[in-house]
Residue frames as a rotation matrix with the C-alpha (Angstrom) as fourth column:
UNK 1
-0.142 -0.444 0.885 98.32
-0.952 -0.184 -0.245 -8.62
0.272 -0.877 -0.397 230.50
UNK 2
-0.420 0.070 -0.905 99.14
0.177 0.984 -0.006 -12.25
0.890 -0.163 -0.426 232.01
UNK 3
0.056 0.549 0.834 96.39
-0.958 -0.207 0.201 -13.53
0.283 -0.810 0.514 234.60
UNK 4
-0.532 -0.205 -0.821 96.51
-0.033 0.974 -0.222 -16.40
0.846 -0.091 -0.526 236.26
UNK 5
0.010 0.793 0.610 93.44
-0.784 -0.372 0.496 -17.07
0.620 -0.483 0.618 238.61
UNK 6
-0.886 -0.385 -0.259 93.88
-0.207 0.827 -0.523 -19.44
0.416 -0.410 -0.812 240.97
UNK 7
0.551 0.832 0.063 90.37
-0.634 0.369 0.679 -21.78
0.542 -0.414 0.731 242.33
UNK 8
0.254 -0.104 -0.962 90.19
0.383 0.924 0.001 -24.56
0.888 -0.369 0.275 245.15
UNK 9
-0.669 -0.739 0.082 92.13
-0.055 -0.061 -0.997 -25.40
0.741 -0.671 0.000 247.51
UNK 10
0.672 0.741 0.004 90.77
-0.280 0.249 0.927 -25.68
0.686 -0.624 0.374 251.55
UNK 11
-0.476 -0.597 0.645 91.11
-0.878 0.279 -0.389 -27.73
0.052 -0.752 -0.657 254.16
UNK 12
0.664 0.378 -0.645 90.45
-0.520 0.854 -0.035 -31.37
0.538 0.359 0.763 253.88
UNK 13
0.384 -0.628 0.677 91.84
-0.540 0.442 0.716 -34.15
-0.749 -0.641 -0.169 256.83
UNK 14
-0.722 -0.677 -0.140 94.71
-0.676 0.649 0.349 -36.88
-0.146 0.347 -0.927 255.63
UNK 15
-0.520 0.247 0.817 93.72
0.350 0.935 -0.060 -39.16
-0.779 0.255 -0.573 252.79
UNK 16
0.357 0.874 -0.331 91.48
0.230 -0.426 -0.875 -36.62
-0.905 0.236 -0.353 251.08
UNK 17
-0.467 -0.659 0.590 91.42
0.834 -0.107 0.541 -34.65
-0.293 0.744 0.600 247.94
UNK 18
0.409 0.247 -0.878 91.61
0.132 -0.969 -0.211 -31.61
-0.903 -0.029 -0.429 246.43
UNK 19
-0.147 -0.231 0.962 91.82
0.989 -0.025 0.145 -29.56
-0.009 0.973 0.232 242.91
UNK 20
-0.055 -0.700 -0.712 93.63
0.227 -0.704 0.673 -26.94
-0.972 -0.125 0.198 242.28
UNK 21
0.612 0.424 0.668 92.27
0.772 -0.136 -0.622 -24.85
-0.173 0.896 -0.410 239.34
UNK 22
-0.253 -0.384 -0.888 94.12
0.179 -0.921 0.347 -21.74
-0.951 -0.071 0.302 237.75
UNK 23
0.691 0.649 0.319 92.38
0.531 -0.154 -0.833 -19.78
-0.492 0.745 -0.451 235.02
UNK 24
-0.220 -0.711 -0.668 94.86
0.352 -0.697 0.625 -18.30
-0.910 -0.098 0.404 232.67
UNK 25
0.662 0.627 0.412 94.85
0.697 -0.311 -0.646 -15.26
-0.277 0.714 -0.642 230.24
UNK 26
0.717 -0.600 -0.356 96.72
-0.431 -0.782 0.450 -12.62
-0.548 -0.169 -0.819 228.65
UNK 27
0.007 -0.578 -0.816 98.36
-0.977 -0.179 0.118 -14.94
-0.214 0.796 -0.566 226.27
UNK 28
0.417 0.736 -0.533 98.52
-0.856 0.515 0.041 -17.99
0.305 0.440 0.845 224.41
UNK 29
0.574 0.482 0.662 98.01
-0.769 0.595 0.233 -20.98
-0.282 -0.643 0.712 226.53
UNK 30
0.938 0.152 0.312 98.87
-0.006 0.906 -0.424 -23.48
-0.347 0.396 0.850 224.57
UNK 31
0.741 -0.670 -0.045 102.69
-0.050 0.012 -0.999 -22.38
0.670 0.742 -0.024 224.03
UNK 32
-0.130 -0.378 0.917 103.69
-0.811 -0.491 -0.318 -21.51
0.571 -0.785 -0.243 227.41
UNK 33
-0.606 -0.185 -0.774 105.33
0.453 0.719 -0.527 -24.06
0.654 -0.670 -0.352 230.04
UNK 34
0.494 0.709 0.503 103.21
-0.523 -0.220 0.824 -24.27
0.695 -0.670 0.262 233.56
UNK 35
-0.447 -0.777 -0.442 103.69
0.021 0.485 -0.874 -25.17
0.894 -0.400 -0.200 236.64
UNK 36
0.743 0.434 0.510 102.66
-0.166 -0.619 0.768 -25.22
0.649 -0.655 -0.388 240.19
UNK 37
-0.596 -0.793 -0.128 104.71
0.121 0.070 -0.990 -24.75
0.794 -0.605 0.054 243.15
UNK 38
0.659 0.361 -0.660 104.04
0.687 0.068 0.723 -24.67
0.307 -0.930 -0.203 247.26
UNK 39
-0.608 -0.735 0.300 105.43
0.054 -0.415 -0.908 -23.15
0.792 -0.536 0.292 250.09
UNK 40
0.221 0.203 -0.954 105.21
0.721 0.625 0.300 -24.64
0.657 -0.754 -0.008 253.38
UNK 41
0.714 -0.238 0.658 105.38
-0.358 -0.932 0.051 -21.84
0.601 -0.272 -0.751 256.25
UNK 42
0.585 -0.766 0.266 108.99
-0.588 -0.175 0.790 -21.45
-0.558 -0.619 -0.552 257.30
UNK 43
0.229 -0.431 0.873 109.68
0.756 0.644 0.120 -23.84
-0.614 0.632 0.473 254.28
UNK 44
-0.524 -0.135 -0.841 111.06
-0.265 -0.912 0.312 -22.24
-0.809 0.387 0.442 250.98
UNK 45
0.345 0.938 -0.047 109.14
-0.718 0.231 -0.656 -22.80
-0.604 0.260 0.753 248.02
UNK 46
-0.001 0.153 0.988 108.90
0.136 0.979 -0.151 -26.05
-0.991 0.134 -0.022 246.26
UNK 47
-0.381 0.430 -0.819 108.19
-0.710 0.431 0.557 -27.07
0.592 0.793 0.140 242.34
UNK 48
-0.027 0.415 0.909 105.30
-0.423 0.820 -0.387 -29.58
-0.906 -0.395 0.153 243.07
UNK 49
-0.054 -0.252 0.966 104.76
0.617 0.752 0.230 -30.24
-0.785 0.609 0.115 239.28
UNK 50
-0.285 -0.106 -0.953 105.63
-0.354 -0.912 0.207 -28.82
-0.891 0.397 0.223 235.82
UNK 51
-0.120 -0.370 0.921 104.94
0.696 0.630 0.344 -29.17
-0.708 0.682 0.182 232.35
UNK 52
-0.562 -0.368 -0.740 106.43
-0.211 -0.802 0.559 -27.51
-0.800 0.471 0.373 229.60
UNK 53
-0.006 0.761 -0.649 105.22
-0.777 -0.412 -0.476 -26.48
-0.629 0.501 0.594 226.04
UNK 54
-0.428 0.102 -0.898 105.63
-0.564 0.746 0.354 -30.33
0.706 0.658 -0.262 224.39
UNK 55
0.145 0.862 -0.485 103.72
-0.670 0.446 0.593 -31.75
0.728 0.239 0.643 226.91
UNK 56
-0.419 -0.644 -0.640 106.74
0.390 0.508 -0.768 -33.18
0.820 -0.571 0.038 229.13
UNK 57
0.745 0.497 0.444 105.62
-0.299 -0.345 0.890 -33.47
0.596 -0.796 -0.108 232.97
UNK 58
-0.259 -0.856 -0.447 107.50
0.183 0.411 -0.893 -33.89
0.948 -0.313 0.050 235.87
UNK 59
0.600 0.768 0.226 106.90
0.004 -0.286 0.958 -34.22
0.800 -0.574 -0.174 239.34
UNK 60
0.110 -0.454 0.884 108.18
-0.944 -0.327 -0.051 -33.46
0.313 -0.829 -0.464 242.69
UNK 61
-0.776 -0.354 -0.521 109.20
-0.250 0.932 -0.262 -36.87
0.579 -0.073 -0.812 244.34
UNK 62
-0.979 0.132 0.156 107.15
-0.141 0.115 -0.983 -36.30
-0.148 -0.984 -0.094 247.25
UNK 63
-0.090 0.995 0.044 103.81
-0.422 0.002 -0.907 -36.11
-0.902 -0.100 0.420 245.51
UNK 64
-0.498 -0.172 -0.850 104.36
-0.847 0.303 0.436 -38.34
0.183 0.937 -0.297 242.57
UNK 65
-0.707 0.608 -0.361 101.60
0.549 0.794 0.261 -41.27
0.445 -0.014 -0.895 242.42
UNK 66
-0.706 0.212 -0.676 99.51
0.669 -0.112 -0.734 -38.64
-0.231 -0.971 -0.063 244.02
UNK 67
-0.156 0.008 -0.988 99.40
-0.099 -0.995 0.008 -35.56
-0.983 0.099 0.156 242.61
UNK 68
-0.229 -0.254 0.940 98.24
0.938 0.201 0.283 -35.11
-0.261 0.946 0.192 238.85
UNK 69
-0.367 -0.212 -0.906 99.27
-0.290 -0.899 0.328 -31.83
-0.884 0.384 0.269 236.41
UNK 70
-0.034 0.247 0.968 96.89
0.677 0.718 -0.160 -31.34
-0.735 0.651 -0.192 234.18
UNK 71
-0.815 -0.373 -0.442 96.48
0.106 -0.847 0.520 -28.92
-0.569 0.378 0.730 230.96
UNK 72
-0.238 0.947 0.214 93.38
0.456 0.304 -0.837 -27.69
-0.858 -0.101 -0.504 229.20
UNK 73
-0.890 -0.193 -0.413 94.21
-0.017 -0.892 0.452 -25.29
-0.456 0.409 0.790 226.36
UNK 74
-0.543 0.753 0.372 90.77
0.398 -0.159 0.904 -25.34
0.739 0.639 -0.213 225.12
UNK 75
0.325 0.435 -0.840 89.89
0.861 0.231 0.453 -23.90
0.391 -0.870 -0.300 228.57
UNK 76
0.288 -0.368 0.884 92.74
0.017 -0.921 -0.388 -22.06
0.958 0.127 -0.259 229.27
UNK 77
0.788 0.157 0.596 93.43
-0.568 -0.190 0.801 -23.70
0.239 -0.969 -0.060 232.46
UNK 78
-0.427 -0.879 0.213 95.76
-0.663 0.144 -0.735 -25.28
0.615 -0.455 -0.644 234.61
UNK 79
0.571 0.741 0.353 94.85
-0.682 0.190 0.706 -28.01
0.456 -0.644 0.614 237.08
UNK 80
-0.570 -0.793 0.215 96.53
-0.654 0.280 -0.703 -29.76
0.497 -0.542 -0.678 239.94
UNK 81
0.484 0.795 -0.367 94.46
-0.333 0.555 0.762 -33.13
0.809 -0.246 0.533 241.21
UNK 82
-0.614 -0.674 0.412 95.96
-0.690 0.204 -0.694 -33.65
0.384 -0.710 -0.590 244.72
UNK 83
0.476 0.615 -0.628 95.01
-0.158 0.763 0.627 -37.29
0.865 -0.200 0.460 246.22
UNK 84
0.758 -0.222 -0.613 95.76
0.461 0.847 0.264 -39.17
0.461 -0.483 0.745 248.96
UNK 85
0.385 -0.055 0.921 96.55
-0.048 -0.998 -0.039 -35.79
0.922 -0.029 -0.387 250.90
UNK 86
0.059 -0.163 -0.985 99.04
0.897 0.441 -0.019 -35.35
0.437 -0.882 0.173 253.94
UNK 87
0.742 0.171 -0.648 99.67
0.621 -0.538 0.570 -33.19
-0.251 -0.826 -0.505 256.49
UNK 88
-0.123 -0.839 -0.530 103.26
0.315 -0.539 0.781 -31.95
-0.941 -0.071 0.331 255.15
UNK 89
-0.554 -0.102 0.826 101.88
0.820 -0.238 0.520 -31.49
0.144 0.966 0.216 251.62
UNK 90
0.562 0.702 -0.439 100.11
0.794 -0.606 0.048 -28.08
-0.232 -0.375 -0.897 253.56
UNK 91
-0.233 -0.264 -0.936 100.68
0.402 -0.902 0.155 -24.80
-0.885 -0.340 0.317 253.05
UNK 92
0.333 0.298 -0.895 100.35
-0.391 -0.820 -0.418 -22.03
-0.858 0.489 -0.157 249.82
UNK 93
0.172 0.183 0.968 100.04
0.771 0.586 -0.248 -23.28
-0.613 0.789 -0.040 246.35
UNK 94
-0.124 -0.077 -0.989 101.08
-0.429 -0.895 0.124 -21.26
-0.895 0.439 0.078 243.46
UNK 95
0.719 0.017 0.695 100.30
0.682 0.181 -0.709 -21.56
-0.138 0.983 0.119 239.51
UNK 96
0.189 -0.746 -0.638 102.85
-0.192 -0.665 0.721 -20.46
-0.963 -0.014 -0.269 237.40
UNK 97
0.962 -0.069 0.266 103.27
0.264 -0.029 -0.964 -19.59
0.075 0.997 -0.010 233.35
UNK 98
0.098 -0.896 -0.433 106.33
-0.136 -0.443 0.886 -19.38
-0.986 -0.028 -0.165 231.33
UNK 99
0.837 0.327 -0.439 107.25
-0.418 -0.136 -0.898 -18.29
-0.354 0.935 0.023 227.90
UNK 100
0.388 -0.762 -0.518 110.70
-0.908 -0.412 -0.074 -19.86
-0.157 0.499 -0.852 227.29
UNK 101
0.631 0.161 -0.759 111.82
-0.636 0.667 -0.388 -22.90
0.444 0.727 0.524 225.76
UNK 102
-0.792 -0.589 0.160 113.43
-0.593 0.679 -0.434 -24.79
0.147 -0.438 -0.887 228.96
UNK 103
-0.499 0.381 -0.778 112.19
-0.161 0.842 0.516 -28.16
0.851 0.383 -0.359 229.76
UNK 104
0.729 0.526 0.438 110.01
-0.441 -0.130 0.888 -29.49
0.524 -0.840 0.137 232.93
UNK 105
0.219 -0.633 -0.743 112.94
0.973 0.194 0.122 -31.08
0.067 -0.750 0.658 234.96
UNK 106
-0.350 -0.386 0.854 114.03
0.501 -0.847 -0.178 -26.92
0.792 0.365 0.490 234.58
UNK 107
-0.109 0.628 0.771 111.20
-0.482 -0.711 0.512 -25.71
0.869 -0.316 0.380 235.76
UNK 108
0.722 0.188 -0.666 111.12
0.518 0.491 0.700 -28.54
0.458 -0.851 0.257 238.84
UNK 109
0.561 -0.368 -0.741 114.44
0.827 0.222 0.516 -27.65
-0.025 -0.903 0.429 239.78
UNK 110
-0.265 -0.098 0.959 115.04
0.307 -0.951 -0.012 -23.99
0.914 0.292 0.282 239.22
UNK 111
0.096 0.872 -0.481 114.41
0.979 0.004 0.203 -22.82
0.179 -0.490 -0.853 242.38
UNK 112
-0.531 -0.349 -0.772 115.73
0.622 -0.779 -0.076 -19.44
-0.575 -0.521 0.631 242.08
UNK 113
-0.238 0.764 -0.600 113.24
-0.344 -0.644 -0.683 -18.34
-0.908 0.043 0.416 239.34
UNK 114
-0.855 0.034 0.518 111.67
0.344 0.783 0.517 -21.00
-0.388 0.621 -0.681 237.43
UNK 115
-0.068 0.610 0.790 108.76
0.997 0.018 0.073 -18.79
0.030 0.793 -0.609 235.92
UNK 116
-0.751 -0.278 0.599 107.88
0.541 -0.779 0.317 -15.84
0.379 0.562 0.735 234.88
UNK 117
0.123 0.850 0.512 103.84
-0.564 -0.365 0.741 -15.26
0.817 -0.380 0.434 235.84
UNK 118
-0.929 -0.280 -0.243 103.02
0.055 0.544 -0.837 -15.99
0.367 -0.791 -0.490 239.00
UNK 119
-0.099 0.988 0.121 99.31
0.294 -0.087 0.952 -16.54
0.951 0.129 -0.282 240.33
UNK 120
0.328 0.338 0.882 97.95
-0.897 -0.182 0.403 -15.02
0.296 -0.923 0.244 244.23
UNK 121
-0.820 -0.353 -0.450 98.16
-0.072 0.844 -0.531 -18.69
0.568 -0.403 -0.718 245.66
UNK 122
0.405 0.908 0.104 95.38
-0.699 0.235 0.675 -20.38
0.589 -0.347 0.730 247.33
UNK 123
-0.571 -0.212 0.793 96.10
-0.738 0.555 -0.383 -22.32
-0.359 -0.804 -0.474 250.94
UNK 124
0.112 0.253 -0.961 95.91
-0.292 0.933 0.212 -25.94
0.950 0.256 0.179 251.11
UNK 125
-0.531 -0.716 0.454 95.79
-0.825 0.314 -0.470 -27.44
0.193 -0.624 -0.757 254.58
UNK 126
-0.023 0.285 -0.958 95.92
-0.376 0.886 0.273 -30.63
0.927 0.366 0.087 255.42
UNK 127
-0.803 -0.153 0.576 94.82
-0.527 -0.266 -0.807 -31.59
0.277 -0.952 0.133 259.38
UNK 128
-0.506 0.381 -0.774 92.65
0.255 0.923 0.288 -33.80
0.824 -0.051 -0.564 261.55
C-alpha cells in the first residue's frame, strides 16, 4: 500500500523558513515521479514543484529562487525547503507520488490530475 507521510510545516512570519518532509512507502522510491502541490483557501490547487523519475525538476514561477525539491531515495523521502516565505505562499501543502513516465513540466501543469498518491497535507501559514 502507497504511504506518503507528510512532516513540518507551521506558522512562521514573512522572510522565514520552513521544511516540508514526506515519508514515503509502499513502493519503490526511487522510480516514481514526486511532487508537491498547495492550495490556498478559496484558491484551487497549485503544482509548487515536481520532479520526475530522471531527476528533471521544475518549479512553480512563484516560488522559484525560493523554494527547493529535494529527493532522498536512500531515505525514502521527499522534501520541500521553503525560504524567504510570504504571506500568499499560505495555505495546505500536499506531497504527491507517481508511477508513470510523464515528465516534470507534466506534472507542474496538469492540473486536473497530475498524480496518483496523494499525502493528508500539512498547513503552512505565513503571517505577522
Amino acid at each position: 500500500v502507497v504511504k506518503l507521510v507528510q512532516s513540518g510545516g507551521g506558522s512562521v512570519q514573512p522572510g522565514g523558513s520552513l521544511r516540508l518532509s514526506c515519508a514515503a512507502s509502499g513502493f519503490d522510491f526511487s522510480t516514481y515521479s514526486m511532487g508537491w502541490f498547495r492550495q490556498a483557501p478559496g484558491k484551487e490547487r497549485e503544482a509548487v514543484a515536481t520532479i520526475d523519475r530522471r531527476n528533471v525538476i521544475k518549479y512553480a514561477d512563484s516560488v522559484k529562487g525560493r523554494f527547493i525539491i529535494s529527493k532522498d531515495n536512500a531515505e525514502n523521502t521527499l522534501y520541500l525547503q521553503m525560504n524567504s516565505l510570504k504571506p500568499e505562499d499560505t495555505g495546505a501543502y500536499y506531497c504527491a507520488a507517481d508511477s508513470r513516465y510523464y515528465g516534470a513540466y507534466y506534472y507542474l501543469t496538469n492540473l486536473q490530475n497530475p498524480m496518483e498518491y496523494w499525502g493528508k497535507g500539512t498547513l503552512v501559514t505565513i503571517s505577522s
